[in-house]
C-alpha positions in Angstrom: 0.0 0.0 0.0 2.9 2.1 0.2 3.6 2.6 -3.1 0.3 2.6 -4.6 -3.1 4.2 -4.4 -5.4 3.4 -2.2 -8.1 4.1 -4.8 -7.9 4.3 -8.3 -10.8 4.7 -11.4 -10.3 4.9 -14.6 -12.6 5.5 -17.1 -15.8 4.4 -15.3 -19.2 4.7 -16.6 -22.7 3.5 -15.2 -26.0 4.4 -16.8 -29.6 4.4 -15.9 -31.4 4.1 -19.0 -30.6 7.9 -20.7 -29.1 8.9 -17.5 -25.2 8.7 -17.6 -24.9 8.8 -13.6 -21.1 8.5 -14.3 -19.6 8.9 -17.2 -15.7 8.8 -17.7 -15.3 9.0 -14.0 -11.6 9.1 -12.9 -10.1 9.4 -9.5 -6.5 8.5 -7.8 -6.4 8.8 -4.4 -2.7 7.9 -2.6 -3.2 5.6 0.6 -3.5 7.4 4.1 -5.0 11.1 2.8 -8.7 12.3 3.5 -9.9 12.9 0.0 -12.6 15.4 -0.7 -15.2 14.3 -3.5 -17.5 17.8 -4.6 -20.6 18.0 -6.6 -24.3 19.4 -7.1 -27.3 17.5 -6.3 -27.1 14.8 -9.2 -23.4 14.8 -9.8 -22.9 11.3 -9.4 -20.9 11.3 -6.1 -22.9 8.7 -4.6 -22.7 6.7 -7.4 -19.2 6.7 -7.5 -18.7 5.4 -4.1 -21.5 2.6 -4.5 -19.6 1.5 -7.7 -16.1 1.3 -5.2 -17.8 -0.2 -2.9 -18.7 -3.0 -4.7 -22.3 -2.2 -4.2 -23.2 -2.0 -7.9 -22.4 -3.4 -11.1 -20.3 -1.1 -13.4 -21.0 -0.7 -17.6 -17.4 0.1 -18.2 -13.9 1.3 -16.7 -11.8 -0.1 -14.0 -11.2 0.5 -10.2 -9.3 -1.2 -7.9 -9.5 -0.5 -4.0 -6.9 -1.5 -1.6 -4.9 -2.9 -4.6 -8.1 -5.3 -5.4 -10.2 -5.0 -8.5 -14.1 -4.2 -7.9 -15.1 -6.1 -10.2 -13.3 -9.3 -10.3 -12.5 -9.5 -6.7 -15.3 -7.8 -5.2 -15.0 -10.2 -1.7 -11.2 -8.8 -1.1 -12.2 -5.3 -1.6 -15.0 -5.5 1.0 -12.9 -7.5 3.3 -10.7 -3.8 3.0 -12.8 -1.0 3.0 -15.9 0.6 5.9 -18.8 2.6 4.3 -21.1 5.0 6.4 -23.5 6.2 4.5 -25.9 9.6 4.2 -28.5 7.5 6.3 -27.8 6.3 10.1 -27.0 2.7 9.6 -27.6 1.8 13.5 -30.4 0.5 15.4 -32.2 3.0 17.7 -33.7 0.8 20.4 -30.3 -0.9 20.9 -27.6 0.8 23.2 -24.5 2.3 21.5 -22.2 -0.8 22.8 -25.4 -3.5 22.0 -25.2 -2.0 18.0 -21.1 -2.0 17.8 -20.9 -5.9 19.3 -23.8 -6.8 16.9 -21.6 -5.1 13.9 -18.5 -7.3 15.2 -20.8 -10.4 14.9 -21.6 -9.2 11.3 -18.3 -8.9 10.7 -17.4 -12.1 12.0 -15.8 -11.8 15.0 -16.2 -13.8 18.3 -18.7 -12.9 20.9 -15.9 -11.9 23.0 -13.5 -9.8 20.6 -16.6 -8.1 19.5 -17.2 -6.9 22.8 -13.5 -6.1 23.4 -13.8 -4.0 19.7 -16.9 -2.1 20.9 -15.3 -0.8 24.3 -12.4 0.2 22.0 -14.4 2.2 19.4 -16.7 3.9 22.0 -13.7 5.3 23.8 -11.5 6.1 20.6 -15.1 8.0 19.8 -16.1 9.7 22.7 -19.1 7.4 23.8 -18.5 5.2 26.7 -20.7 7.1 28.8 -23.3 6.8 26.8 -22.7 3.1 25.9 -25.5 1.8 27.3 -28.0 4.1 26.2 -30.8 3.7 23.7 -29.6 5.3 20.6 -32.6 6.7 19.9 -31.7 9.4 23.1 -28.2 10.4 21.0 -27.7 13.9 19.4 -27.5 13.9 15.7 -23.3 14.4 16.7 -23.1 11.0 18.8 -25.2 9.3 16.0 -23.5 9.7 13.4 -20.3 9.1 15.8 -21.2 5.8 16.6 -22.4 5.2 12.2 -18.3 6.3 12.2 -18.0 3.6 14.8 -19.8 1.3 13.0 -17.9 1.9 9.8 -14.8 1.4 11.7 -15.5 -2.0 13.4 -12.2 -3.6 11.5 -9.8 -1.2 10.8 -10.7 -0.5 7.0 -8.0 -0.1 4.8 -10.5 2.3 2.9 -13.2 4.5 4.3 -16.2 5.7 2.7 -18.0 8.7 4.0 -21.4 9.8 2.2 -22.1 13.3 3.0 -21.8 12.2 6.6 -22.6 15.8 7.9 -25.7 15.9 6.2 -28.4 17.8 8.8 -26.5 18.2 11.5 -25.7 21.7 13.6 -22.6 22.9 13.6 -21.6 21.4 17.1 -22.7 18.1 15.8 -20.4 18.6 12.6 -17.1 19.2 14.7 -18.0 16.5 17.0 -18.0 14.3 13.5 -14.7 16.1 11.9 -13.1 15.5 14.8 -13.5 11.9 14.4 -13.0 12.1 10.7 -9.4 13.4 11.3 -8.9 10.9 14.1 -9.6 7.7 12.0 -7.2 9.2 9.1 -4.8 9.4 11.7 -4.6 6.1 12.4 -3.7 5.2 8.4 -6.8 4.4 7.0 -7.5 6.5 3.8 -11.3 8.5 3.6 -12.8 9.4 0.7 -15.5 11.8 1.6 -18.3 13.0 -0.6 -19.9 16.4 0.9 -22.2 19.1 -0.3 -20.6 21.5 2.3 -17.2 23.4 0.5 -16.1 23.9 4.3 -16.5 20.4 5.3 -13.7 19.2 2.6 -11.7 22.5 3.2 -10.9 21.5 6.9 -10.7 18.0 6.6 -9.4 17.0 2.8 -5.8 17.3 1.3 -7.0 16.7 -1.8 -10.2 17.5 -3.6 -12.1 16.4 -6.6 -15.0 18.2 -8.1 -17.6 16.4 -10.3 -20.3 17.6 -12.5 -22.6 15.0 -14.8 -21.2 12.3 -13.7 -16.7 13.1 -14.2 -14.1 14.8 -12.3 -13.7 18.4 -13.9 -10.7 19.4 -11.6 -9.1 18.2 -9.0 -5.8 19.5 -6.4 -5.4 20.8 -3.3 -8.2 23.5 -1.9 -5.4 26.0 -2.0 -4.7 25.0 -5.5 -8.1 25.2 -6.5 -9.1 28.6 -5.1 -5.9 29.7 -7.0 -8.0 28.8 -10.5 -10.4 31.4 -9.8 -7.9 34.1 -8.7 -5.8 35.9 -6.4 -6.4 37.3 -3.3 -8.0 40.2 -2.7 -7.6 43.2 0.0 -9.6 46.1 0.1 -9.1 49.5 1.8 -12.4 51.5 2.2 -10.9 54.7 2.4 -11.8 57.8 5.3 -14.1 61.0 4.0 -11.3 63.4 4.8 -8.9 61.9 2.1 -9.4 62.0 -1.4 -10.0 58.6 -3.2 -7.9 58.9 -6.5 -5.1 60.6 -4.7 -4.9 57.1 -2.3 -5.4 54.8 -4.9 -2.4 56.0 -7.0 0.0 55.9 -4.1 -1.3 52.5 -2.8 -1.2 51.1 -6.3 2.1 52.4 -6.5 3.3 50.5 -3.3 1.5 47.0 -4.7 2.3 47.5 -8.1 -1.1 46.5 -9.2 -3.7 48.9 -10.4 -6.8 49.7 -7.7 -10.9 48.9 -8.8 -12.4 51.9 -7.4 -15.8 52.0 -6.2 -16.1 55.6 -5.7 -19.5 55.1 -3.7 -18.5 53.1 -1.1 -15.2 54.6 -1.2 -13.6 50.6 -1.7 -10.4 50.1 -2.9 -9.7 46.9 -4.2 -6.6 44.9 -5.4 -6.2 41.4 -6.9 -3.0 40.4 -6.0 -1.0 36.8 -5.7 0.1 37.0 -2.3 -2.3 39.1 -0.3 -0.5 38.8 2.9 2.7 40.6 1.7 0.4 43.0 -0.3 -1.5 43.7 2.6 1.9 45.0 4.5 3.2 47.0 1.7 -0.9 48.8 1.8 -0.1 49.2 5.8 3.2 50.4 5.6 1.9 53.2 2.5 -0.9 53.9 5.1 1.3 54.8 7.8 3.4 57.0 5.6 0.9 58.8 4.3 -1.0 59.2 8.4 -4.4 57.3 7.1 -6.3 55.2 9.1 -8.7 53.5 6.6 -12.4 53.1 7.9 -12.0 49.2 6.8 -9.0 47.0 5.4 -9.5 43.1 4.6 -7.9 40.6 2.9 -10.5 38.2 1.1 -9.0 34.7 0.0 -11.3 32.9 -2.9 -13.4 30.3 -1.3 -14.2 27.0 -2.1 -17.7 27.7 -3.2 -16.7 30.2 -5.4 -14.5 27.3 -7.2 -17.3 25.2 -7.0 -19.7 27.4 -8.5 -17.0 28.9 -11.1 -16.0 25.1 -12.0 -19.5 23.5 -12.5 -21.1 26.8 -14.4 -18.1 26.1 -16.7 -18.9 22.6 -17.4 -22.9 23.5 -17.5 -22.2 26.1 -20.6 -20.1 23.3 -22.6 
């Protein structure tokens, strides 16, 4: 596993009837990384992982997961990988320890390792108190904690995570990031699919975005937000000073032109590295006595990559 991906697709393709669900999907993903998969509603995100999951039959391509083919050795692969799903996968009436010993039993283990397993997993989660609890009295947090859990019951080589956030308040969504970073931690690669751009900009090193069905550009999120510009820091200048006169001298210290909004009194510079542009703009200020009524540097956000990225793909 060291010297190969823990994931790889090439040229996959699965239809319902006129609907190409995926369609030239590719994807590499290096063993031990949390791996960021983006797209709309329809994108073909969930299909992807069902298809490398071994869950459904593929019309063309290859994948292999864990160094296993998906198709020709489908019982190695799920021997390998965990899969938590957008959907809680655990039973409410049963406590959280009574659903994590039954998933060891599923998974064949003894009576007694599963047990052993389950105590492990509730403290490595952050739910021993609550181990004997109906689950049906968790948060939305510890439920999709224990699903995590659940996922996790033999040390997966591969982890699946299927908009795992989905619903839940923000508290609830740390609580499962935090575990999220924790399991990758411990070596096992994730490949997360997520609607929410700051969900795979904490957690992922590497991000994919899809639209109909393929990946239309993939990197790191710094990467990325580098494809749809620089930075950007703005000065919103004070009513005493004259708005031209401190746009030509702060242009003059970034050496890139100002966008005046002369309403609002904005300056505005797109610039590579904002942070150094935004000492040259406080170093001009202080020479020239002005305290600005506003100054912020604005980095380009994942959504705006998402949105730039799949608008592209829509107009082809």
């Amino acid at each position: 596993m060291a010297t190969q991906d823990a994931l790889t697709a090439d040229g996959l393709r699965k239809s319902y009837g006129d609907l190409h669900a995926l369609d030239g999907f590719d994807l590499h993903v290096p063993a031990g990384v949390i791996h960021g998969l983006l797209g709309p509603n329809g994108a073909g995100k969930t299909t992807a992982v069902r298809a490398l999951a071994t869950l459904i039959d593929l019309d063309g391509g290859r994948a292999t997961v864990a160094g296993f083919d998906v198709r020709t050795q489908a019982r190695q692969v799920r021997q390998r990988i965990g899969l938590v799903g957008q959907n809680a996968a655990v039973d409410e009436i049963l406590g959280g320890r009574q659903n994590l010993v039954m998933f060891g039993r599923l998974s064949g283990l003894s009576t007694a390792d599963a047990r052993v397993r389950a105590d492990q997993l509730l403290d490595t989660f952050g739910l021993t108190e609550a181990a004997a609890r109906a689950v049906s009295t968790y948060s939305g947090g510890m439920r999709r904690r224990l699903d995590l859990a659940a996922g996790f019951i033999l040390t997966p080589a591969v982890l699946f995570l299927d908009e795992p956030t989905t619903g839940l308040d923000p508290r609830a969504r740390n609580e499962v990031w935090a575990s999220v970073r924790e399991i990758a931690a411990r070596g096992t690669t994730v490949l997360l699919t997520t609607q929410y751009l700051d969900e795979a900009d904490q957690l992922a090193a590497q991000i994919s975005v899809m639209n109909h069905g393929r990946v239309v550009a993939s990197g790191t999120p710094d990467a990325l937000k580098r494809q749809v510009g620089g930075d950007r820091v703005s000065v919103t200048v004070p009513l005493s000073e004259s708005v031209e006169s401190v746009a030509r001298r702060l242009s003059a210290a970034v050496g890139e032109p100002a966008a005046v909004d002369a309403g609002s009194r904005r300056l505005t510079f797109e610039v590579g590295a904002g942070v150094v542009a935004l000492a040259d703009i406080v170093r001009a200020l202080d020479e020239l006595r002005i305290t600005p009524e506003d100054l912020m540097l604005r980095r380009p956000t994942l959504d705006e990559v998402f949105l730039t990225l799949t608008e592209k793909e829509t107009a082809r």
